[in-house]
N, C-alpha and C positions, 0 to 999 in steps of 0.2 A: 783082822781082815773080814771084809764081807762079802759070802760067795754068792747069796742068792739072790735070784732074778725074777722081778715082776712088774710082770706089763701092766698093772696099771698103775704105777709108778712114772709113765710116760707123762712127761708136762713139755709143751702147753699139752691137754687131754686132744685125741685124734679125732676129727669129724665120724669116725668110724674105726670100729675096733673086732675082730672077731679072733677069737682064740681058736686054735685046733691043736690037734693032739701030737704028741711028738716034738721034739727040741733041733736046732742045728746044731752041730758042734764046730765050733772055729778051730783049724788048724793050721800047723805049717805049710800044708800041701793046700792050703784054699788059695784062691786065685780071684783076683778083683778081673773080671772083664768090662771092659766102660767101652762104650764107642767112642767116637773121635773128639763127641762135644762135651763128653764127661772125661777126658784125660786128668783135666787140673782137679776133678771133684777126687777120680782115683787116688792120686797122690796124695790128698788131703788125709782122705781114708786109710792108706798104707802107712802116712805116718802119725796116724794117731792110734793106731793099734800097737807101733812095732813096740813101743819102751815096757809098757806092763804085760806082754806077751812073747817077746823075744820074737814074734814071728816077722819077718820081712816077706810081705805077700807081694808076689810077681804081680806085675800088670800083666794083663793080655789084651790083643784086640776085641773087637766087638765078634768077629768071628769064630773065637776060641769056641769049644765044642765041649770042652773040660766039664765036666759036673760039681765038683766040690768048686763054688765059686761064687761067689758075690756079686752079682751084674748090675752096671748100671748103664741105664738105657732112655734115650730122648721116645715118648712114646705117649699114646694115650690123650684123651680128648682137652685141647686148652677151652673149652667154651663151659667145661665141665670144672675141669681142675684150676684153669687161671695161671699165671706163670709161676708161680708158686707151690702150687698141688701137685700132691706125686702117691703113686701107688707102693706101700710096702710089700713083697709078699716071702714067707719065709716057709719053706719046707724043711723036714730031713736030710733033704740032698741038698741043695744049696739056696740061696738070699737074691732076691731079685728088688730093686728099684727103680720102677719109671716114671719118668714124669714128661708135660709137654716141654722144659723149656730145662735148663742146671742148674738153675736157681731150687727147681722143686725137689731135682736128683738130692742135692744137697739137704735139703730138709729132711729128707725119707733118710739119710745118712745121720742125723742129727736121732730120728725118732728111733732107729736098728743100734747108735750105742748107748740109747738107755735100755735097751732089751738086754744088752748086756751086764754082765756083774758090772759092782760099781769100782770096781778097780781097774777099771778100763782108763778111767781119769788120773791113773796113779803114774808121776813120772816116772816110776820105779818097777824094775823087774817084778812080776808075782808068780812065782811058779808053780804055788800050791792050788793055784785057781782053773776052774774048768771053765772054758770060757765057749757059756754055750747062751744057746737063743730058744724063746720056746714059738711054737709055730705060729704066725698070726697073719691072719690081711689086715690091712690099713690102710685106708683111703679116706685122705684127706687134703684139705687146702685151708687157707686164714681167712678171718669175717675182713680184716682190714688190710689194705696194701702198704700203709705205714705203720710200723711197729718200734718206736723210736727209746731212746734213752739219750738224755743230753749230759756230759759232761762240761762242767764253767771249770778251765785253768787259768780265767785270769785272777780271780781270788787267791785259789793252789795252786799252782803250778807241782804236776804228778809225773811225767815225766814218761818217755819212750815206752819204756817196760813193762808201765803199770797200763798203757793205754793198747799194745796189743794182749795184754793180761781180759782187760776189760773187752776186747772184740771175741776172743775165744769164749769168754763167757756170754756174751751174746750171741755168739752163733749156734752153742749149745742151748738155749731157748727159744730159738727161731725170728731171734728177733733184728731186724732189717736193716735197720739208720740208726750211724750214731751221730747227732747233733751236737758238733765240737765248736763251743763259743769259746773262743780264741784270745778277743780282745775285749779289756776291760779300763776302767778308771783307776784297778789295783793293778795290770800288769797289761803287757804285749806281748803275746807267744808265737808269733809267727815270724821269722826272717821274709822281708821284704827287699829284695838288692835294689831297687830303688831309692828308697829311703832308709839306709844303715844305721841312722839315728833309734828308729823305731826300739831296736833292740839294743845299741847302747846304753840309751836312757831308759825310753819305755818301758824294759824288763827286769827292773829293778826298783824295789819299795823300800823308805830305810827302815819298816816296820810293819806289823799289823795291829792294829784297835780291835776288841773283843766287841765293843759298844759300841753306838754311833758317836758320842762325844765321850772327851778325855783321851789321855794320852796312849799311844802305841806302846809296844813293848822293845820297839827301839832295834829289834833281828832284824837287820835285812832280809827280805824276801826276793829270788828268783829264776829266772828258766825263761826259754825260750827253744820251739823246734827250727831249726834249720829248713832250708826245703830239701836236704837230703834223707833230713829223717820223716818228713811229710809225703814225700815219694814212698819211702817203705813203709808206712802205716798204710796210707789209701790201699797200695797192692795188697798188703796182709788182709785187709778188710775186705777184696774183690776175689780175694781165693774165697772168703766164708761168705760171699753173696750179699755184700754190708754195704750200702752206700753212706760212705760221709758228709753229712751236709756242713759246711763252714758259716760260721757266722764273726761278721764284723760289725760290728755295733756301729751306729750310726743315726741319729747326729749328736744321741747322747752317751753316756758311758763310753767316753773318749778321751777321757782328760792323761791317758797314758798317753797317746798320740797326742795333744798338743803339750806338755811337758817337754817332750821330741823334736815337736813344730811347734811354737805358738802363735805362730801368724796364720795359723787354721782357726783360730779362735775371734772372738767378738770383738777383745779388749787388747790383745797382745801378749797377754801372760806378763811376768815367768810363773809358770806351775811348775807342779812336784807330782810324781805317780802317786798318787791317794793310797794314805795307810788305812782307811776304813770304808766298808760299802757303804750304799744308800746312793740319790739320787745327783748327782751335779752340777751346779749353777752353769759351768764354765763347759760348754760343749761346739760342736763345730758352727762356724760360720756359715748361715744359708746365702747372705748376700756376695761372700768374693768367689768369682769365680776358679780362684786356685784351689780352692777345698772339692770342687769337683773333680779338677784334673787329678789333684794327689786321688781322691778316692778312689775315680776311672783306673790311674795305674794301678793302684793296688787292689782293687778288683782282676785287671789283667794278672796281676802274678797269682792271684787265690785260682782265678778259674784255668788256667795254666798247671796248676797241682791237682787241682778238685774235679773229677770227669762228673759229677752230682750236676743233674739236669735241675737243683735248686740251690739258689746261694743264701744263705740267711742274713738280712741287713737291718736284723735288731726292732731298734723305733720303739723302744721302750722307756717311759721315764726320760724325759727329754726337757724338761723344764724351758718357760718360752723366755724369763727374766730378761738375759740377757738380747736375746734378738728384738725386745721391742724397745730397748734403750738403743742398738747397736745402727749406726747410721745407713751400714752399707743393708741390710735386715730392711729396712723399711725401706731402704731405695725399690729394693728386690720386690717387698711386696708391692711398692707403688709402679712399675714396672708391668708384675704380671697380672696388675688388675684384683689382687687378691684384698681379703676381708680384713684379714688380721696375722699375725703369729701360726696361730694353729693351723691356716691353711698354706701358711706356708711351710708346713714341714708336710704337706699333704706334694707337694709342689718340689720340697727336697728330693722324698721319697719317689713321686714319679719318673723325675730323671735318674735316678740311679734304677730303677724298675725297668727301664726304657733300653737304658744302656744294657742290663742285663739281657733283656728281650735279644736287641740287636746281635747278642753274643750267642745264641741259641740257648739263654736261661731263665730260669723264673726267678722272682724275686718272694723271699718268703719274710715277714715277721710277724712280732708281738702283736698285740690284736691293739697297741695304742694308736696303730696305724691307720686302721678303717675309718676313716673320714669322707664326706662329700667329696665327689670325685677320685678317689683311689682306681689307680688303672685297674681292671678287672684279671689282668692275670698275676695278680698277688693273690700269696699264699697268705693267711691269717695261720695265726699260732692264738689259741686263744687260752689265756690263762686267768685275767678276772675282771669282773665289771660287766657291761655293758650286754650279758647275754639275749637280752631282747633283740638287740645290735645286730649281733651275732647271730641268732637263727635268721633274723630278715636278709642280712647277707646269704646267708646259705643258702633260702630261699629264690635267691637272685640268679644263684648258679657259683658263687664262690668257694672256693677249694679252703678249706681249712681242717688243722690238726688239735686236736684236743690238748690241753695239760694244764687245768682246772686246778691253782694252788693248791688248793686245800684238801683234793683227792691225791694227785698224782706226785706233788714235789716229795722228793725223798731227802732234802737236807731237814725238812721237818720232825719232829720229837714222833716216836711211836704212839706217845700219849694222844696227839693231837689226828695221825695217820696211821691207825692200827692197820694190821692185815688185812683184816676180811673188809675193812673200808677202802682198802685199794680195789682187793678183789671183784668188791662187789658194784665198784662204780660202770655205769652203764655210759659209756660215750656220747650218744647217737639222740639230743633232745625229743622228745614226749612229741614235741610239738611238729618235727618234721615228718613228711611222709617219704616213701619208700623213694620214689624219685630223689627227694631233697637227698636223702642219708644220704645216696652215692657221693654227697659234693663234701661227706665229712672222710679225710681219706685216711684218718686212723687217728693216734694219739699216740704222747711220748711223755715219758717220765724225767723231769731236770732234775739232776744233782748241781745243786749250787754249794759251791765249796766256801764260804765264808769261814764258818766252824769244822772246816774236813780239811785239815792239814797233813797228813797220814793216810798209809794206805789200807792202815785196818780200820779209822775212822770210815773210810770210803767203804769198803765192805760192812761195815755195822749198821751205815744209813739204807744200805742200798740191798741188802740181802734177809730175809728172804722178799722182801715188795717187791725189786724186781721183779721175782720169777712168777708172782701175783700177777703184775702187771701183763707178760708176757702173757697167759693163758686170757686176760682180759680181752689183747689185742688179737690171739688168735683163735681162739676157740668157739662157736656159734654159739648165741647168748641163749638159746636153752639148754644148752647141752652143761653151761656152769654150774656147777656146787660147791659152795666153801667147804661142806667137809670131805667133800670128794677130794677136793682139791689136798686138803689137811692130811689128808691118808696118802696122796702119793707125791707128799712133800717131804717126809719121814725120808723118801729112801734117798728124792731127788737133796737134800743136807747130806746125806752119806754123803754124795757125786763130790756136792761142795768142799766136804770135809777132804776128800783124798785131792784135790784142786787146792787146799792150803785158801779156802775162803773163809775168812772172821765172821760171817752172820750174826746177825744180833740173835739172843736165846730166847726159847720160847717165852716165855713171860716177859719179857719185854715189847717182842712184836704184837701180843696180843696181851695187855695187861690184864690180871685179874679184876680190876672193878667194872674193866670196859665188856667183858665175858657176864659178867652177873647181869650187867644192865642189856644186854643182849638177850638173854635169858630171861628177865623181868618181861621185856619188851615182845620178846616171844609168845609167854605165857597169855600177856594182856590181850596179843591177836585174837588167839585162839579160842579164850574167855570170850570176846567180841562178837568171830565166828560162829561160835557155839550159838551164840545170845540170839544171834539174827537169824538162826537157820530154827 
């Protein structure tokens, strides 16, 4: 068991931190007070205290007068703090947290049970533990209003358990959005009652490929959520202040949907749910217009489940092969006056942009998308290429989220994406000025599951990067240091450990040669330094 507690063990690190003298101690007789906009935050709070403390802390009103108490309170300046920011502040006599809006309550909740021992996390009784706080303010709020982690189930499919597992642990690092891509070329995870095919066929692979060519290994693979259990995720995730964004891939990595349908496609199929990733010849049809209407409806059932003011509509890897052979493909371009191929997936994309618009939503993808004439309120996702592209958009006034392969994917080898190289990635381009940065509205980390079959595979890739990534997305970029970060990582692995989370071991997430050559690198600065001054 581990009893002790130290604030600066607090991750992501707090915009501000001040220690003072004296501890709280939680008890039976403490009392949550919330006012009326922090009821649902209360309750989050009383049940994640009751199982490793036996205590069942009463709710009270905002009224309560009580002193041993916990209060949380809508308060304090949003122009300062932003919807997000919230003031800790903890005495001897009782635990106060304000902030302008619940979303922030909730943070300051987040950063008061790492004040706590780490057996706070423990599904289990501890009754040898003292379950106290030492005094502190803390006043803080996040550099970025998107703080994202994406899960791909249509490679794995991981199922109900593992995915409100994965929202508790995101909201213990304060992080916002989780970017749930749904639909792939290996599987269909969504029930659509429109289309019941989708998940008959769709959700079903007779196999998975390790490689891109040669044979499967012949296992069926599959899963699919219901919208009963898509209903209970989204709410589980709007108790911890998590917005989900949904992504249906479109118009490529789709060959699960035409397997389902193949009269969405160029040629007519018959296809099969693809046993191995990579790119797809065979993707949706831009010239019939029944591959809109199917789309439209099934955008109507997602946005129906998803209250996420952004739908994610992919546009990635889209190969044109077939639409510049396919008759109805070139009718279409000849029709809307267009170039070629490529502008007509600019052309796809708009109408489905359009219709989301009309729906009160944005449309967000892959940054294959940014072409001559892209409506202006797409969202870019940018992950690789074209960065010149990409600042001059920015500069335009375009909204985009960072997740830069080769920083941020976590299906990647540690070797290739150590620690301190997540840590240390800077979002926000060189080149923009302070105006631009507003139009970058944060950055997300993809786990793509091609090799994450398991759910301690899924923790291996994803832990401790994560919890890097998190302090990246929230913390003011001078206030970072990797070894700062390294010291109050130590205790935040405890948290994991009583959480039952696999993380990968230290020398793995930070190898030894990659350490030495850091260190080389170090030394060669400073040599440099020295030399010039």
């Amino acid at each position: 068991m581990h009893s002790e507690s130290n604030t600066l063990s607090v991750i992501p690190l707090p915009l501000e931190i001040e220690e003072r003298a004296g501890r709280f101690v939680l008890s039976a007789e403490t009392a949550i007070v919330a006012d009326a906009d922090n009821q649902q935050n209360a309750a989050y709070l009383r049940d994640l205290v009751a199982p490793p403390t036996g205590f069942t802390l009463p709710i009270r009103t905002g009224e309560s007068e009580q002193a041993d108490a916990i209060r949380l309170k809508i308060g304090g300046d949003r122009e300062v703090r932003g919807r997000e920011g919230y003031t800790l502040t903890v005495s001897p006599e009782a635990v106060a947290v304000e902030a302008p809006e619940p979303a922030g309550v909730f943070h300051g909740i987040q950063t008061l049970r790492q004040l706590l021992p780490v057996e706070i996390e423990s599904p289990a009784f501890a009754p040898n533990v003292v379950w106290q706080v030492p005094c502190v303010v803390v006043k803080d709020a996040p550099r970025f209003q998107w703080r994202g982690y994406m899960m791909d189930e249509g490679r794995h499919f991981h199922g109900k358990e593992t995915m409100l597992r994965t929202l508790d642990l995101l909201a213990l690092q304060k992080l916002n959005v989780l970017h749930w891509h749904l639909t792939e070329d290996q599987g269909w995870r969504i029930e659509i009652k429109r289309y019941p095919r989708l998940i008959e066929i769709g959700s079903t692979r007779s196999g998975t490929a390790r490689k891109w060519f040669g044979k499967h290994d012949g296992v069926p693979h599959s899963g699919y959520y219901t919208q009963e259990d898509i209903k209970e995720i989204v709410a589980y995730a709007a108790e911890r202040h998590i917005t989900i964004v949904p992504e249906i891939e479109m118009p490529g990595h789709s060959l699960a949907a035409l397997a389902a349908y193949p009269e969405l496609s160029c040629t007519g199929g018959p296809f099969e749910v693809s046993c191995r990733f990579g790119p797809k010849r065979d993707i949706y049809c831009a010239g019939k217009e029944q591959v809109f209407t199917f789309l439209h409806n099934v955008l109507d059932e997602v946005m129906a489940l998803f209250p996420s003011p952004v739908i994610h509509i992919g546009g990635d890897e889209a190969p044109k092969a077939r639409w510049k052979r396919c008759p109805d493909c070139q009718a279409r371009i000849e029709q809307e006056g267009l170039k070629h191929a490529h502008e007509l997936q600019v052309y796809f994309t708009n109408r489905m942009a359009a219709y989301l618009d009309a729906h009160g939503r944005r449309a967000m993808g892959w940054n294959e998308i940014l072409q001559e004439g892209l409506v202006k309120s797409a969202v870019l996702q940018y992950w690789i290429g074209k960065r010149k592209a990409v600042v001059e958009a920015i500069q335009r006034g375009r909204d985009v989220v960072m997740s830069p392969f080769l920083l941020t994917y976590l299906d990647h080898s540690y070797s290739l994406t150590p620690l301190s190289k997540v840590y240390n990635y800077e979002p926000v381009f060189p080149e923009l000025d302070a105006q631009d940065a507003r139009h970058v509205l944060g950055l997300e980390s993809p786990m793509w599951t091609e090799y994450v079959p398991s759910r301690a595979r899924l923790d291996y890739q994803t832990y401790p990067r994560l919890t890097a990534f998190a302090e990246t997305g929230w913390t003011a970029r001078e206030k970072r240091d990797f070894r700062d970060f390294q010291s109050r990582l130590a205790t935040f692995l405890l948290r994991l450990d009583e959480l039952g989370v696999k993380y990968a071991p230290e020398n793995d997430v930070e190898p030894p040669w990659y350490r030495q050559l850091l260190g080389i690198l170090t030394i060669a600065q400073a040599q440099t330094k020295t030399a010039s001054s």
